[in-house]
C-alpha positions in Angstrom: 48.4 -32.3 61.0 49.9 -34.5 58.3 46.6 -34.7 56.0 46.8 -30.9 56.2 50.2 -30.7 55.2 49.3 -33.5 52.7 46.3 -31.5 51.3 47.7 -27.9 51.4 50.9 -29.4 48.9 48.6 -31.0 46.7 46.6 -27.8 46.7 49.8 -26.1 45.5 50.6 -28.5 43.0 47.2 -28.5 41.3 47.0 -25.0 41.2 50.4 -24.8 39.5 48.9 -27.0 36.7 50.4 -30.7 37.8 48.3 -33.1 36.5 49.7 -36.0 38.4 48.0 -33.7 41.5 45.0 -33.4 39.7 44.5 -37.0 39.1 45.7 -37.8 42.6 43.0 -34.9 44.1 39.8 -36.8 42.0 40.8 -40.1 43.6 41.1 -38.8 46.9 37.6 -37.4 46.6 36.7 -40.5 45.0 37.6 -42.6 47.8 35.6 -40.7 50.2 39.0 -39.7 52.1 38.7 -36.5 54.4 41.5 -35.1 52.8 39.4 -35.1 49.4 37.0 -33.2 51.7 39.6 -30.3 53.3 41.1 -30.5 50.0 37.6 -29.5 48.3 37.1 -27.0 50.6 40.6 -25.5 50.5 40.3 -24.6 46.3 36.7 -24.0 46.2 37.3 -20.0 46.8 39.3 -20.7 43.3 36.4 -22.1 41.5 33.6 -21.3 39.4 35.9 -19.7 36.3 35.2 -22.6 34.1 32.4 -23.3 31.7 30.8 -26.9 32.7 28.9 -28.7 29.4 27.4 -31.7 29.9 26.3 -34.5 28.0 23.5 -36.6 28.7 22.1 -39.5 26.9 21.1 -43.1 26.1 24.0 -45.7 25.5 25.5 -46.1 22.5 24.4 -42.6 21.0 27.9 -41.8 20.6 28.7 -39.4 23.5 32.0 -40.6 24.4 33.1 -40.1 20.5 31.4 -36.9 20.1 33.5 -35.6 23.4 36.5 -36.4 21.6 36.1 -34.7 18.6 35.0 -31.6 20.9 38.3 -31.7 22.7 40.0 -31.8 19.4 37.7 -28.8 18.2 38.0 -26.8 21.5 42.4 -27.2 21.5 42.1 -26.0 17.8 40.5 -22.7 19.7 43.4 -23.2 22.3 41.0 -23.7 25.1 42.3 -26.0 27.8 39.6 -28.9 28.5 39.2 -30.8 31.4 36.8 -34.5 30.8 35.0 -36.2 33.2 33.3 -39.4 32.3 30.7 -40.4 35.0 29.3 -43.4 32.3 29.6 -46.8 33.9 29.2 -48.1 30.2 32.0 -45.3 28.5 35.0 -46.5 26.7 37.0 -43.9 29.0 36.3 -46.2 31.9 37.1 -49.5 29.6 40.5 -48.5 28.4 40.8 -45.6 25.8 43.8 -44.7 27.6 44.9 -47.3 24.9 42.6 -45.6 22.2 39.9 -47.9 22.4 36.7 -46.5 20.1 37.6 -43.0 20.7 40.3 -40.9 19.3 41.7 -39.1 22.2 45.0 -40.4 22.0 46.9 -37.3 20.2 45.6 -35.8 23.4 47.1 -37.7 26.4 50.7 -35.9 25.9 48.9 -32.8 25.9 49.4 -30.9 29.5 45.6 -29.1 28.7 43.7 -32.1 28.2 43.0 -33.9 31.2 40.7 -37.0 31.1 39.3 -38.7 33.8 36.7 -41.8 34.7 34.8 -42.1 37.9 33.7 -45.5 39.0 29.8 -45.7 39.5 30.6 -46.7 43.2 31.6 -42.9 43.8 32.5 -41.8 47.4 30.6 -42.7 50.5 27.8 -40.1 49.3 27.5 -41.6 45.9 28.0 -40.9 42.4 26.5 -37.3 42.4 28.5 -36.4 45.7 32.0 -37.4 44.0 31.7 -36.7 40.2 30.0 -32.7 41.6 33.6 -32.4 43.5 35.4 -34.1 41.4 34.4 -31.2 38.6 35.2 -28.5 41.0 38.7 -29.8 41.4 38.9 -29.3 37.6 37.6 -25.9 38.2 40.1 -25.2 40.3 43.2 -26.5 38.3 42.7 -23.9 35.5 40.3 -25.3 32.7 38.8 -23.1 30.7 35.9 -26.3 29.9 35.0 -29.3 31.4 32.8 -32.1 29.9 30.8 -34.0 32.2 29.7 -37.4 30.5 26.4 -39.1 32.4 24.6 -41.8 30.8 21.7 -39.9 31.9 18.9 -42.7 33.0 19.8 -42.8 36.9 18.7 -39.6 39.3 22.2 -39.1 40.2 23.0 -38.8 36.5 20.5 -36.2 36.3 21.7 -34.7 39.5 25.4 -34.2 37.6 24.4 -32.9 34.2 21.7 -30.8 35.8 24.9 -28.8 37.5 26.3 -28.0 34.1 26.0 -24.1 33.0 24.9 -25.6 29.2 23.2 -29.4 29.1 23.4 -31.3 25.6 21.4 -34.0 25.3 22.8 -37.0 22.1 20.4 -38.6 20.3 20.6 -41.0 17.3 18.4 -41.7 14.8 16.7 -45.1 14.6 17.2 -45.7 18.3 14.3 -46.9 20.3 15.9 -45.8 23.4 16.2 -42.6 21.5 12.6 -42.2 21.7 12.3 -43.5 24.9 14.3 -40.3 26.2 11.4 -38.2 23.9 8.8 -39.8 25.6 10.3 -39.4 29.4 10.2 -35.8 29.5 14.3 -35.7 28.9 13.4 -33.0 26.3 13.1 -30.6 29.6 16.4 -30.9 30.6 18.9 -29.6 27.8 20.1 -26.3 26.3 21.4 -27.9 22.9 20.5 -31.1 21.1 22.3 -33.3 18.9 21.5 -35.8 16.9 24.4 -37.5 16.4 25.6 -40.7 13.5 23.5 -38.2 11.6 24.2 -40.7 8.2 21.6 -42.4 9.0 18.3 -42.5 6.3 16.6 -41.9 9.3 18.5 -38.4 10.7 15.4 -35.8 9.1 12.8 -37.9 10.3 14.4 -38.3 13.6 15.0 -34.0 13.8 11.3 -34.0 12.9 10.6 -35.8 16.0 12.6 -34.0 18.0 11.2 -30.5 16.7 7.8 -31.7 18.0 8.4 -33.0 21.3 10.6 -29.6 21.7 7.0 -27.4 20.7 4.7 -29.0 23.2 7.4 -28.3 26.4 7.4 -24.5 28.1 8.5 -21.9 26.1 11.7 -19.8 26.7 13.4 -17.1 25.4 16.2 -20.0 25.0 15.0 -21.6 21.6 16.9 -24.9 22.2 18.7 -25.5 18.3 19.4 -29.0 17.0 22.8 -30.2 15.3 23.0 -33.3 13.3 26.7 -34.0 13.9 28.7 -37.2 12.3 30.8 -37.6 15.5 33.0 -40.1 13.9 34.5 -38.0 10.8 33.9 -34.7 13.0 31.3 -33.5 10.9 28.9 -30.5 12.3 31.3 -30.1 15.7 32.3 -27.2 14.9 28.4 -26.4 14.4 28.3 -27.7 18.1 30.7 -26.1 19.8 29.5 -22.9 18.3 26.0 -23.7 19.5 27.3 -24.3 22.9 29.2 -20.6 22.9 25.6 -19.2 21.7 24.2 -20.3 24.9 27.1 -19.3 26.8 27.0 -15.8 25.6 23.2 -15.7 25.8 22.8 -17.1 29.7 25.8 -13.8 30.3 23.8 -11.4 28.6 20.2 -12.2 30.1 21.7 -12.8 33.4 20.5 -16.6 34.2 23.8 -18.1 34.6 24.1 -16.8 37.8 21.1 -17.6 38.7 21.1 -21.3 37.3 24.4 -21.5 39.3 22.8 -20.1 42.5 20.1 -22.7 42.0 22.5 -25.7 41.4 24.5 -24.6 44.4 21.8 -24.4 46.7 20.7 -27.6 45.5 24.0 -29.3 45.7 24.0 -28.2 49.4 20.5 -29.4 49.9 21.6 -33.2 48.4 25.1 -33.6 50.4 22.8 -32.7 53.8 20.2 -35.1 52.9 22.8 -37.9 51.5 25.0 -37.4 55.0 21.5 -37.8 56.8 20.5 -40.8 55.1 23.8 -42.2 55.7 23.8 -41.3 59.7 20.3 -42.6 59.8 21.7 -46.2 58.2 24.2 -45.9 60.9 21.3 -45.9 63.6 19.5 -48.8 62.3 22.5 -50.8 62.5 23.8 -49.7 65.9 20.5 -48.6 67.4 18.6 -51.5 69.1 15.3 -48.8 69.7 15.3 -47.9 65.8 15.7 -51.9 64.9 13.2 -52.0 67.6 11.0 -49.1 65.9 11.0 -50.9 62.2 10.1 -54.3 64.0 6.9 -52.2 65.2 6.0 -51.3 61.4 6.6 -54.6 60.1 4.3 -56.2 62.7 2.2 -52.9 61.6 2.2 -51.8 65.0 2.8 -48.3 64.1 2.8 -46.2 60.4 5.7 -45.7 58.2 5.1 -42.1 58.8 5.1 -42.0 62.1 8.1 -44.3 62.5 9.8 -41.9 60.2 8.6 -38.7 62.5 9.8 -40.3 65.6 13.4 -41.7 63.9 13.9 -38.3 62.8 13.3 -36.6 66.2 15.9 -39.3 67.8 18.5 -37.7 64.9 19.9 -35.7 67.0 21.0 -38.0 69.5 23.9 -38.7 68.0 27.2 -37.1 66.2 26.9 -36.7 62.2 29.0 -38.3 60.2 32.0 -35.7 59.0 
């Protein structure tokens, strides 16, 4: 077939390090086109060599700067780095091809620097579906990192940066949305802290805070260190990056990595099936008279939500899924 053909060159290309294929493979999955899909499927044997950091975070912590200055910091240890910015709000996705607030632009002629924004739309299953194949592709191309950027307040935010083998969470000091992120529970989520634009008067008390809302979560054998970093001079990346190889070499060592991939795995499976199922279920209430029919009987309270639900699901497998 000719989207075989199609998706067995590109596989080719990618895997010989052609950008132009990689960029072409994320839009594909992007788009929700079945070739994305085969193409997935065909290069996922190839995956699962690089390490996946990601960076969570309220707006205007600095994230997008602080990536940059990682890239520059990670090239200087010739690793090859792959970023994907999943930010509706990033500069990536408002034009710093062109340099705009973020000093990437040494970078762009580099063939192991790749940089990529996703659209919040995503692909028919959403954000989390596309940006969690769009990172394999990366994977697969030969990357020894890549950066996942979230913004970190929707679920499917969580969903991405919650597949990453280390999780950084940016803070700032003097941020009210800062301590929103203390107060939500975030503090559960990451492997490393930063607390970045660390000039601020406010940095120490801001650590302090931190610190405590770090002590009353579980314990661990991880004890998750904080780095006040100055993104914008590149001041304490280095201290960073070397924080993120700590927890590298310590989820190796105690053997969780593979197990906090297993997890993520089985949990990215878990999410596409109930995304495709929602979908297919949308389908019916558009094409389906009885189910329009069905939801007309809870409105008019008829019959419970539940039990609506029970007997929409039973009907499920009337149909064809969606492929």
């Amino acid at each position: 077939m000719r989207s075989r053909t199609t998706s067995s060159e590109l596989a080719e290309r990618l895997l010989a390090g052609e950008k132009r294929a990689l960029a072409r493979a994320i839009s594909l999955v992007e788009n929700g086109d079945p070739a994305g899909a085969e193409l997935v499927a065909g290069l996922y044997p190839r995956t699962g060599s690089a390490r996946i950091v990601g960076f969570t975070g309220p707006p205007g912590v600095g994230k997008s700067t602080l990536i940059g200055a990682l890239v520059k910091e990670l090239r200087e240890r010739e690793r090859r780095v792959a970023v994907l910015s999943i930010d509706p709000s990033s500069p990536f996705t408002r034009g710093a091809l062109l340099g705009d607030r973020i000093r990437l632009s040494e970078h762009f002629l580099d063939d192991d620097v790749f940089i990529r924004s996703m659209a919040s739309r995503g692909a028919l299953g959403g954000l989390a579906e596309a940006a969690l194949q769009a990172a394999l592709v990366m994977d697969a191309a030969g990357f020894d990192e890549v950066l996942l950027e979230t913004v970190g307040v929707g679920q499917a935010e969580i969903d991405v940066v919650d597949h990453a083998d280390t999780v950084v969470l940016v803070l700032m000091p003097g941020s009210g949305d800062s301590i929103q992120a203390l107060k939500a529970g975030v503090m559960e989520i990451p492997d490393v802290i930063v607390v970045n634009k660390a000039e601020h008067p406010l940095t120490d008390t801001m650590v302090r805070e931190v610190r405590t809302a770090l002590s009353l979560g579980p314990g661990g054998d991880w004890k998750v260190p904080i780095v006040k970093t100055v993104a914008a001079d590149g001041t304490g990346v280095s201290d960073l990056l070397d924080a993120i190889e700590a927890h590298r070499v310590h989820v190796e060592a105690t053997g969780t990595l593979e197990q906090r991939r297993a997890r993520n795995l089985r949990n990215e499976v878990l999410g596409l099936a109930a995304a495709r199922m929602r979908r297919r279920l949308e389908r019916r209430i558009a094409e389906d008279p009885a189910v329009a029919a069905l939801l007309d009987d809870v409105v008019a309270r008829r019959i419970d939500p539940a039990s609506a639900a029970a007997e929409l699901l039973a009907r499920g497998g009337d149909r064809d899924g969606d492929g």
